[in-house]
N, C-alpha and C positions, 0 to 999 in steps of 0.2 A: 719338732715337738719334744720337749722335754717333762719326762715323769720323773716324781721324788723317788728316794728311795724311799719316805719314809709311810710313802703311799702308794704301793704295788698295780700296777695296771690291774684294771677291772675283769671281771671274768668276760666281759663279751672281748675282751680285745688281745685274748686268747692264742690267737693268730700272729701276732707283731714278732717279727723279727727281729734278732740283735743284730747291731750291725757291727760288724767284721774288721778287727784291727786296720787290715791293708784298708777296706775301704776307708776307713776314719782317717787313714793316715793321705790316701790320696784327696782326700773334702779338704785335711786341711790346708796342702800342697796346692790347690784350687785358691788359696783364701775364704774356703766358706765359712770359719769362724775367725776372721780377725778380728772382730768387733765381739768375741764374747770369751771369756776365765772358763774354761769347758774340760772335761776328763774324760774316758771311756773307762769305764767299769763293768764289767760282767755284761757288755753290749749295750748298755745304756749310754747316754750322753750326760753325764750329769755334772749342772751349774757348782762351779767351785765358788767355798765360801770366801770374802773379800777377808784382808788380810790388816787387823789393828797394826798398831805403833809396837807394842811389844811384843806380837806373832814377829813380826817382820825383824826387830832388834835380833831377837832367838835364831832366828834363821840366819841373817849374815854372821853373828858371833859363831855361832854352831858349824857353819862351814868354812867360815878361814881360822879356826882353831882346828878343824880336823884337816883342811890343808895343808897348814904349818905341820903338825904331827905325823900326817903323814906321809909329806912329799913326793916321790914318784913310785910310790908301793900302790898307790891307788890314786884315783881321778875321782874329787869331789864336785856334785854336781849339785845343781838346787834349783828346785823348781823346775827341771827337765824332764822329759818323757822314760820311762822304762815300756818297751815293749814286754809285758806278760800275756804270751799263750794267744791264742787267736781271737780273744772278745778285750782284752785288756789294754790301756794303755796310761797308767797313772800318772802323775804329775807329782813325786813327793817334794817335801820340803827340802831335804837332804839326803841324798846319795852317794854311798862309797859304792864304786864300779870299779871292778877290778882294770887293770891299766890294757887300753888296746886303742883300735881306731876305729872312730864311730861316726865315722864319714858318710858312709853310707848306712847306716841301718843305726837306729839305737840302742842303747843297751840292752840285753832280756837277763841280765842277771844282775845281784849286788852283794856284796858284801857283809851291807850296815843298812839299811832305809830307816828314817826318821820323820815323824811329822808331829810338826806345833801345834796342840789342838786348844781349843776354847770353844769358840759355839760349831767348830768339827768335831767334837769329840765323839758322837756315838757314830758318824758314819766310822771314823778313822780306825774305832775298834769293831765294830760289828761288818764292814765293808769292805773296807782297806787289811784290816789285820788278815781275813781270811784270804783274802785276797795274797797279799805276800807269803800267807802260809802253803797256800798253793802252788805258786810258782815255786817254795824249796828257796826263800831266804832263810836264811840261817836266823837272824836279827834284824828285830823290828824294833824301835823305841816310841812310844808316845809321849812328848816332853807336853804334860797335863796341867795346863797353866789355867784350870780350873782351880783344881786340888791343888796345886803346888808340887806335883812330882814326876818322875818319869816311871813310866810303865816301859817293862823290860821284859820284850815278849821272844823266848829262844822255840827250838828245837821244833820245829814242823812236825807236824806227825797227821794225816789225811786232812788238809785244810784248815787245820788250827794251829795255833802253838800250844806244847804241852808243857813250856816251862814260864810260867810270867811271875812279875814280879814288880815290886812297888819301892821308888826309892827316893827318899825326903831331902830337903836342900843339906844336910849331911852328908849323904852318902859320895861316892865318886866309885864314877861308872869306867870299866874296862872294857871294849868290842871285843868279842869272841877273837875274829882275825887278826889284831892284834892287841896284844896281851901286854905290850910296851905301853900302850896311850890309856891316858886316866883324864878321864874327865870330873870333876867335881861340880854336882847337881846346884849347888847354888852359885855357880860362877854362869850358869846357863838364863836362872831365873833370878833374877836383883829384887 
């Protein structure tokens, strides 16, 4: 069964369990969700939103310009699993993971996380963002293909970020971790 986030289980069902990284990860090792776009969140199960023409464009552009940039300082990923903490297990758009082998176990830390939003935009900031502020990501970006901008959310501080910030197809964005790569905002959105 799947509950929204944007509709919190009921008070009789008070009792419900989250269910626990490892186990999510052995359901999926089983195949119990091949057939369904699914995330763990704060022990929920929750249905990922299907992915337009220009979500999907922003995503391959955004991660083979950050693999060109950054070539073996770090391993660009997209759309694969980060292990956070023992209820989480997200899916972002784009992931700089600092370089190692993830053969066995997935990443639990990043660099950079990214995600395209459009009709994800409030879980990505109200769900996702605390979420990665939690885990102790340095950098979160929302490339806000509502608005037309990217939200630039730094410096964790008890499950938030305390630095964010808003940047229009003008601007060009520098990652904390590195200070060499420059992205310019409207090379991202056309």
């Amino acid at each position: 069964m799947f509950l929204s986030l944007d509709h919190p289980a009921p008070a009789l069902l008070d009792s419900i369990r989250p269910l626990h990284r490892r186990e999510y990860e052995r359901l999926v090792d089983l195949g119990s969700f091949d057939d369904e776009r699914i995330e763990l969140l704060g022990g929920w199960l929750v249905q990922m939103s299907p992915h337009g023409t220009e979500h999907a464009d922003v995503v391959r552009r955004l991660a083979a310009w950050l693999t060109r940039a950054l070539g073996d300082r770090a391993i660009v990923s997209s759309q694969l699993p980060l292990a956070l903490g023992d209820d989480s297990e997200p899916e972002p758009d784009v992931a700089v993971v600092p370089p190692g082998d993830y053969s066995q176990a997935h990443p639990s830390a990043a660099l950079l996380v990214v995600e395209v939003s459009d009709s994800s935009l409030r879980t990505d900031r109200e769900v996702k963002g605390p979420l990665y502020a939690a885990a102790g990501i340095e950098e979160y970006w929302i490339v806000n293909l509502v608005d037309r901008a990217v939200e630039m959310h730094r410096v964790p501080r008890e499950g938030r970020y305390s630095d964010v910030s808003w940047h229009g197809r003008e601007a060009t964005l520098r990652p904390m971790a590195f200070g060499d790569v420059a992205v310019a905002v409207g090379e991202l959105m056309r």
